[in-house]
C-alpha positions in Angstrom: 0.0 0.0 0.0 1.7 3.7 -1.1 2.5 6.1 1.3 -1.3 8.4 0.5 -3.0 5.0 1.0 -1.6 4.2 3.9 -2.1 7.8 6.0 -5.7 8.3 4.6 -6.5 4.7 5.6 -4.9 5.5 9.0 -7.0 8.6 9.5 -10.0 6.7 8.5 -9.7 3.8 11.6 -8.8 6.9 14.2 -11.9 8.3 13.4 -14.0 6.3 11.8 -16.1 6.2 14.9 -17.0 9.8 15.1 -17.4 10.2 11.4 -20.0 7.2 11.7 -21.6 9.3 14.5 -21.7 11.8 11.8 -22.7 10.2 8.9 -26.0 9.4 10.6 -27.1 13.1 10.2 -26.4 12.7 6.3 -28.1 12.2 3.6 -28.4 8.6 2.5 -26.1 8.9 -0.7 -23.4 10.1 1.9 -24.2 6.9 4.0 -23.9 4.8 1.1 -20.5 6.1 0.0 -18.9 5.6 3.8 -19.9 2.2 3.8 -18.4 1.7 0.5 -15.6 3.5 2.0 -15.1 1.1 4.6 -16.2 -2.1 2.5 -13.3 -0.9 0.1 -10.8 -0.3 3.6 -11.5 -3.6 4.8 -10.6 -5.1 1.4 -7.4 -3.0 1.5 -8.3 -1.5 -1.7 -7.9 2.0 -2.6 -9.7 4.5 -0.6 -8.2 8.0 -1.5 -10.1 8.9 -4.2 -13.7 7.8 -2.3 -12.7 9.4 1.3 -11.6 12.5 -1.7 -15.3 12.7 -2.6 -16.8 12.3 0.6 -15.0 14.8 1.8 -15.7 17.0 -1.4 -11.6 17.5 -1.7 -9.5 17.0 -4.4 -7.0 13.7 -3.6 -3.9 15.8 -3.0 -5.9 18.2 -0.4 -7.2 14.8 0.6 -3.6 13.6 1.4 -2.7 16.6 3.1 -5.5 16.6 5.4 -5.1 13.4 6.7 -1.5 13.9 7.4 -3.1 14.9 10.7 -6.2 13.1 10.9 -9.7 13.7 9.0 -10.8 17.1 10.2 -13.4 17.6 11.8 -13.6 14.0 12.7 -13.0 12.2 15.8 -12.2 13.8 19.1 -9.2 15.9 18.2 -6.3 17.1 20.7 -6.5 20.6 21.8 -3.2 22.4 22.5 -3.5 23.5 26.1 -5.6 26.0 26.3 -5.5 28.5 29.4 -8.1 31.2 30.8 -7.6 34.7 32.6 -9.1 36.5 35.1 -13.0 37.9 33.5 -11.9 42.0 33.2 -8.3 41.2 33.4 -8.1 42.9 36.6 -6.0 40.2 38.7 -3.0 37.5 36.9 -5.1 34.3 37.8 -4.8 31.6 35.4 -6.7 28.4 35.0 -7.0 25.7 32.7 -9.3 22.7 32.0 -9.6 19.5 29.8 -9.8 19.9 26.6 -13.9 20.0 25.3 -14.6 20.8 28.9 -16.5 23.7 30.9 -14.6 26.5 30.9 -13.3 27.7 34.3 -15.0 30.4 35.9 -13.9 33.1 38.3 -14.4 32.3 42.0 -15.0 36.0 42.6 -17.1 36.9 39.9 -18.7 33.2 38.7 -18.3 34.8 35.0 -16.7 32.7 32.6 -12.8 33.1 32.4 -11.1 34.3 29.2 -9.4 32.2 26.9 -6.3 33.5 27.0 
């Protein structure tokens, strides 16, 4: 299997379970092509091309893309992130798991700023 192959084929099993959870909000068509998508994965055939359309990318922005995973799929791995003080008025800093609530003030109970 080429190098493209390989890393879209990689991408596709780290996500594959969010981009099911997604794929049951689209139109059937859509449906039909990801289980062709996984039908040809499982066969170790080809994919780039198919993964290409459902993505509505050409193959080489398809490549690129999955250099890093298929975005917008799957749960993703936020930098660290870290929150300041509501009005800036103290140096407090907080930070939180990524996707969860952001950290309020304990003075104020206003949402911290992403800092």
């Amino acid at each position: 299997m080429e190098g493209a192959e390989r890393a879209v084929l990689t991408a596709l099993c780290t996500g594959l379970d969010a981009l099911r959870a997604e794929c049951a909000q689209w139109p059937e068509s859509r449906r039909q092509l990801l289980a062709r998508i996984e039908a040809e994965a499982r066969a170790r055939r080809p994919i780039l091309h198919l993964v290409a359309q459902l993505l509505g990318t050409s193959q080489e922005e398809t490549r690129q893309m999955t250099s890093g995973g298929l975005a917008g799929f799957g749960p993703g791995r936020a930098d660290e992130e870290s929150f300041g003080c509501p009005d800036r008025a103290c140096d407090q800093v907080a930070t939180t798991l990524p996707a969860g609530p952001l950290p309020r003030c304990v003075l104020t109970d206003t949402s911290m700023r992403r800092q």
